[in-house]
N, C-alpha and C positions, 0 to 999 in steps of 0.2 A: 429559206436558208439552204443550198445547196451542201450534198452530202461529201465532208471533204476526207472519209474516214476512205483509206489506202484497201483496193480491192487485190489481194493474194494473186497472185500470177500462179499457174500450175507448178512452173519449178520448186516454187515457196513452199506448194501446199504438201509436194511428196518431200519435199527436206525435210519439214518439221517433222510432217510424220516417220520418216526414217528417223531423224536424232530422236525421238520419243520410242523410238522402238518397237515401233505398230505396225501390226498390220492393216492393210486397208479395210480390213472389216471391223479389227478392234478402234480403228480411229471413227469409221464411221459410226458404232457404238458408243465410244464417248461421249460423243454430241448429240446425240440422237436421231441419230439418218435410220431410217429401218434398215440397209442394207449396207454391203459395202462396194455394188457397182454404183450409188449414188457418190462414194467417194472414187474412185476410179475415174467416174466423169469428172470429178472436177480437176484430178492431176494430169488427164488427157485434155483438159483444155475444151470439154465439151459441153459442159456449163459451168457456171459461176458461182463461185461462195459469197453465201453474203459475208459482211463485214462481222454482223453480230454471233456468227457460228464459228468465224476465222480466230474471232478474240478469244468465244469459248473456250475453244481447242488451244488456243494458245497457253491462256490462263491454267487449265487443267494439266497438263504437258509440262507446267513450270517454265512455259517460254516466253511468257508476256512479259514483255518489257515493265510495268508497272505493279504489275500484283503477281502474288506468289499464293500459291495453291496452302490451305491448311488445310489440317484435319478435326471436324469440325464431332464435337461427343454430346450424347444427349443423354442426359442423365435424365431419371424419374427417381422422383425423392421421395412422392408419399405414392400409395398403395391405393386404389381408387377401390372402394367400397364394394362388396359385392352384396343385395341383396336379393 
């Protein structure tokens, strides 16, 4: 089954990250690129984002068309034993 998911064009990938109000290294942080000339490359068009790191960012940014970012709490109810 060929892969029909839409591959981000450079212009995409710096608009999101401008309306999210990032800079290239806090976007590259989000997603987990170690750096942020890996995101640099891809809004200069010098390689490619995958689809699964484009949605990430998406979703986290609150730009994904389908899901919205929550905030997600973790409670500890009981008290683990110390002996």
């Amino acid at each position: 089954m060929p892969n029909t998911k839409p591959i981000p064009t450079p212009a995409e990938i710096a608009l999101a990250r401008e309306v999210a109000g990032l800079t290239q290294s806090q976007a590259a942080e989000l997603v987990f690129l170690g750096a942020g000339q890996r995101w640099a490359e891809y809004e200069r068009g010098l390689r490619v984002m995958d689809y699964s790191r484009w949605e990430l960012f998406a979703i986290k940014t609150g730009q994904h068309p389908d899901y919205k970012p929550t905030k997600a709490k973790f409670v500890i109810t009981a008290k683990p034993k110390l002996t």
